[in-house]
N, C-alpha and C positions, 0 to 999 in steps of 0.2 A: 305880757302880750297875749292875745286870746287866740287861739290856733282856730280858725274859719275851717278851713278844709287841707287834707289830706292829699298824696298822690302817690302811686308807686311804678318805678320801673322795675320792669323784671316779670314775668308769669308765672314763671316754673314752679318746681315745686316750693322752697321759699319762699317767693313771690307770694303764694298764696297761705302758705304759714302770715308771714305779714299783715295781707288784707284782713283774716280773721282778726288775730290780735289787735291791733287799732279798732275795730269796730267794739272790741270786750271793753276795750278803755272807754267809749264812747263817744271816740272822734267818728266825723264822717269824711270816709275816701272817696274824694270826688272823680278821680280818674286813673288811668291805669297805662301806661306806654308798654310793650312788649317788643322783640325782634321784627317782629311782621306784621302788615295791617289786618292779617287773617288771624294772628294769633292774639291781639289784640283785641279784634271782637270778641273774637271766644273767650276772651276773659270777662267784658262787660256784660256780654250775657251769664255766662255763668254764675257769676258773682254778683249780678245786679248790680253795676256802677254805671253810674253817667254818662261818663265823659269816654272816649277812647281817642285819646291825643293821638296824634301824628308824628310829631317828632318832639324831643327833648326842649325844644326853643317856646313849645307851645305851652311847654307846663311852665316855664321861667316866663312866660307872660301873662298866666294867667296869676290874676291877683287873692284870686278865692284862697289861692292854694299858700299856705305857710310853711309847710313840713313836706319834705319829699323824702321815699324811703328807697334807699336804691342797690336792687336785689341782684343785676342784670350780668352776666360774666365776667370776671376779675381784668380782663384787660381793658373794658369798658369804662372805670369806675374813675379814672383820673380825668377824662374828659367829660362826662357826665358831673362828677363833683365842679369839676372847675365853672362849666356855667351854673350850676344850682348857686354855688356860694357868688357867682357876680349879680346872680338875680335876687341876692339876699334871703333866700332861702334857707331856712333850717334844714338838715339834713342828718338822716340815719341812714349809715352805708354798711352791707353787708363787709363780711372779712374776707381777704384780706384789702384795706384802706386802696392799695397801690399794690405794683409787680416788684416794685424795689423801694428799699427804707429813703431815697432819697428823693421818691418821688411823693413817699407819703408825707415827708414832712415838708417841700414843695405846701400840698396840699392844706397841712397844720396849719401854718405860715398864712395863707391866705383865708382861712377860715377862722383866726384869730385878728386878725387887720379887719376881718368884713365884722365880724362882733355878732356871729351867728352863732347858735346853739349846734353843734357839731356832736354825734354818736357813732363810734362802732358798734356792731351786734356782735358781739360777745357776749350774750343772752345764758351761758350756761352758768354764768355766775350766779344767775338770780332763781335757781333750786334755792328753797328756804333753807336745806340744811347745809348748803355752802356757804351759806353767810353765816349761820348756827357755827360752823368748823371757823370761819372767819374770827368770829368773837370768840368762841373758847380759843383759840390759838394767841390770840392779842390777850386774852386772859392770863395768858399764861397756865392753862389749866393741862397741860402734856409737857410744859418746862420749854425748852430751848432748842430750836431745831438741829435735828439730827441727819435723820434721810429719808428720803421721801420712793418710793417702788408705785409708776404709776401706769397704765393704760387707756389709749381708744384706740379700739379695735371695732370693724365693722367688716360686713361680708360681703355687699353689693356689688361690688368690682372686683367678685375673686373668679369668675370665670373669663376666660377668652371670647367670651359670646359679648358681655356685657359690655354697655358704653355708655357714654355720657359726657358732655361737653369740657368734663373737667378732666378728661384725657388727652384733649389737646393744648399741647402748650402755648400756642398762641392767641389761644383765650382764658386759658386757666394762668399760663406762668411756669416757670421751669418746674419749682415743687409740685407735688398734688400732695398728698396724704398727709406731709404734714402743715402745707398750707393751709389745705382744708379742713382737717378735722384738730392735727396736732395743735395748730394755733389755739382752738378754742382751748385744749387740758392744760397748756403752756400757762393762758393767761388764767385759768380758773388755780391753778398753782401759785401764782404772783398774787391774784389776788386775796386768797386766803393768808399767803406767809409776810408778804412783800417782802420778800430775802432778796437781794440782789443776785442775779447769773453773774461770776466772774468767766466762766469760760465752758465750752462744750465739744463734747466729741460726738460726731452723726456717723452711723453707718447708712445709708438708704441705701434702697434697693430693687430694682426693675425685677421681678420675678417672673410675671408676665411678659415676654420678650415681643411678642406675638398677637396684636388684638384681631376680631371679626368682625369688622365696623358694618352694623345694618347702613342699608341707602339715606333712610326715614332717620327722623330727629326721635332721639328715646330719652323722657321725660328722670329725673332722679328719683333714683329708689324703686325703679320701674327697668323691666326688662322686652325685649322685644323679640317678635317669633318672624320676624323680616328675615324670610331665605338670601335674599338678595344682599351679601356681606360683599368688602372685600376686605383683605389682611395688611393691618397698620402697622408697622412696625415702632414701639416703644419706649421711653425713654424715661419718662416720669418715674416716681416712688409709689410704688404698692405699701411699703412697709418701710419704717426705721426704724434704727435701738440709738437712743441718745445716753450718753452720759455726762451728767451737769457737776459742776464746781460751782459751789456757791459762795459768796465772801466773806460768811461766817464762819466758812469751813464743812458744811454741811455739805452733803454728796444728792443725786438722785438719779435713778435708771427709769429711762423712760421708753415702752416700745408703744408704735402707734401702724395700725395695717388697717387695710381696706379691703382686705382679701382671709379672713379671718372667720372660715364656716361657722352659722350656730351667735356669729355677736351682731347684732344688728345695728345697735348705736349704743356701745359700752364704755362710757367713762368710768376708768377703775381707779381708785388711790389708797393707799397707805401713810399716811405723813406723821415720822415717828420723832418724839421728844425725850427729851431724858429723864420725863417723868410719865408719858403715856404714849398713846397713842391716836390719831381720827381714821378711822377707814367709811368710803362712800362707796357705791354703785350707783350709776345713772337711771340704771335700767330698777332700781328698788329704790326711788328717789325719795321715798317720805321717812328714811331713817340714814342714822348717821352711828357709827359706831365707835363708842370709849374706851382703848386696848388697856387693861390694867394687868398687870404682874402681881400685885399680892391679893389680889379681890377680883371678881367676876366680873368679867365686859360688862359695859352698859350698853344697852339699843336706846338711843334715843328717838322717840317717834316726832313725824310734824303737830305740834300740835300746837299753836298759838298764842295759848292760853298760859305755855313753859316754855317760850323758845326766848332767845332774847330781842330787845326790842326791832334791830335791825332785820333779822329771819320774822321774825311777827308781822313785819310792816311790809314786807312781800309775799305773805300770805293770805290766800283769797278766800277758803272756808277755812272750818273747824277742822280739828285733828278728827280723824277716823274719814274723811273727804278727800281722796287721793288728787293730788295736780301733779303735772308730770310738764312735758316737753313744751305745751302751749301758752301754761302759765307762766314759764322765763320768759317770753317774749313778751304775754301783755306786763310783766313785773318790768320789764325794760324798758318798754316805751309808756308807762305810765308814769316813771322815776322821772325819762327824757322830755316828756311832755309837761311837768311839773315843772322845770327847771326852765321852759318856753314860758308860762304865763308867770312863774316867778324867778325872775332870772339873778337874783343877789341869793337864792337860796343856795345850799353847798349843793355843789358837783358829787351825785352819787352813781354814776355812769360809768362805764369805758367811754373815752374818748379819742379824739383822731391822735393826741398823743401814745394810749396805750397801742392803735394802731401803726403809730411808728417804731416804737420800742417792742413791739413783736415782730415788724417787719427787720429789723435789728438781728433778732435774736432769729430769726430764718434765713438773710442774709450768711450768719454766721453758720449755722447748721449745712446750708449748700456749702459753702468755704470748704468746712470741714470738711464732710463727705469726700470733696471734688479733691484732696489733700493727703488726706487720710491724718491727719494732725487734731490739735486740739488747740481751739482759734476762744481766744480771749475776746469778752464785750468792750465796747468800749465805755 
């Protein structure tokens, strides 16, 4: 099928991550839906798009559009999805799928019956060197998994001044932190080892008890100098420490915080074997590192020309030409977009399934938490 045109919901700051990347791929985004018909302009001017839809029903009738990308608050995304897929729409939905694992797979369900191309953004998988760690791992080239010690940690929400939509929970969802960012290391984890979670313990934790909500809407990763606050009182996770069981027998400690001076957007890992070791940084994303014991680590740098075929074929220039955060997204919707005009090709995406099977493994983390126990996957 040949994809005519594009659309996306949402503005914000992903929203506008999105707009770029589709345009790198060479689709054209013919329109754009936001919360408001004011903010909605302001995106077509800004961004130079066409169309500034109205409502949700207008982009499911318009026929240009094939692919809809939808950015727009986490408790919006079940009814939003639910007309895209009856308007047979392709669709790429930010994480998390749904507020609950049984409403994402609700969701699966119907986007498997409609015979539409369905994607989660789970975009941090496609850093070259996490598919580089993917194949040397399936190589077998560190032996057998052992334990894995990993982190995201960011700063943005570690004052009481800060705010952002994703601190209300009834647009965010009862998790935040590790909704939001945890999901992503969760499934960049899975997807490198695919070791099965048998079971996990969550501590989370409100540290913030206290927020200063400015009057005015304040955009992500942005702060605001609006005197006119008042005091919200808290409830969501600033911070967790998980500890995973794995079915292999394999262990791993995971903290994830939002409140973390000094880390901006830091995915950290360790994933140890019984014959080496990978370690990554998000924030130094063009190398990957080989722990050895009897011989000198290796740095492995990006470079395409030596990675393997998978990390090669997500890479956009030559080694020594750093890509970072914008190149996962156009590597994602260029993968998802491939698989729209060839649709018998393999599935090399997250899908609304890995969107259930994380919503699974969050489910179980709130359990835990709410328990203080250690609550088994099913």
């Amino acid at each position: 099928m040949k994809i005519n045109a594009t659309a996306v919901i949402g503005t914000g700051f992903i929203g506008a991550v999105h707009i770029e990347a589709i345009r790198r791929t060479g689709n054209y985004v013919k329109g754009v839906l936001s919360g408001s018909e004011k903010s909605t302009l302001q995106a077509t001017a800004k961004y130079k798009i066409k169309t500034a839809y109205s409502s949700i029903d207008e982009i499911c009738s318009d026929k240009d559009v094939s692919v809809v990308h939808v950015t727009s608050p986490n408790a919006l995304h079940v009814e939003q999805v639910e007309k895209l897929i009856a308007a047979k729409k392709h669709v790429v939905c930010e994480k998390p799928l749904a507020l609950t694992a049984a409403e994402g797979a609700h969701l699966l369900k119907l986007a498997t019956e409609a015979g539409i191309t369905h994607a989660l953004c789970f975009n941090t998988r496609f850093y070259p060197m996490v598919h580089e760690a993917q194949s040397r791992f399936h190589n077998k080239e560190i032996g057998e998994l052992r334990y894995i010690h990993a982190q995201y940690h960011q700063d943005w929400l570690a004052l009481d001044t800060d705010w952002n939509w994703r601190l209300e929970s009834e647009k965010a969802g009862g998790l935040r932190a590790v909704a939001d960012i945890g999901s992503h290391l969760l499934d960049q984890l899975n997807f490198i080892t695919g070791e099965e979670i048998e079971s996990v313990f969550a501590d989370l934790h409100t540290l913030i008890k206290v927020r200063n909500r400015p009057m005015g809407e304040v955009q992500t990763f942005t702060s605001s100098s609006n005197a006119d606050r008042k005091e919200v009182p808290m409830s969501s996770d600033d911070a967790a420490g998980l500890v995973l069981r794995f079915r292999n027998g394999a262990r791993a400690t995971i903290s994830i915080s939002q409140i973390s001076f000094g880390s901006k957007n830091a995915i950290k890992w360790e994933i140890s074997g019984t014959k080496a070791s990978l370690s990554f940084d998000s924030e130094e994303p063009e190398s990957l590192i080989m722990g050895n014991r009897g011989s000198g680590n290796e740095i492995i740098r990006k470079d395409p020309s030596l990675l393997s075929s998978s990390a090669a074929g997500i890479t956009f220039y030559p080694g020594g030409h750093v890509e970072g955060f914008g190149e996962t997204f156009r590597g994602l919707f260029e993968t998802v977009y491939n698989h729209i005009e060839n649709p018998t090709a393999e599935i090399k995406f997250p899908t609304f399934a890995d969107g259930v099977q994380s919503l699974e493994l969050t489910d179980a983390i709130a359990e835990s938490s709410k328990t203080a126990t250690w609550v088994k996957l099913k």
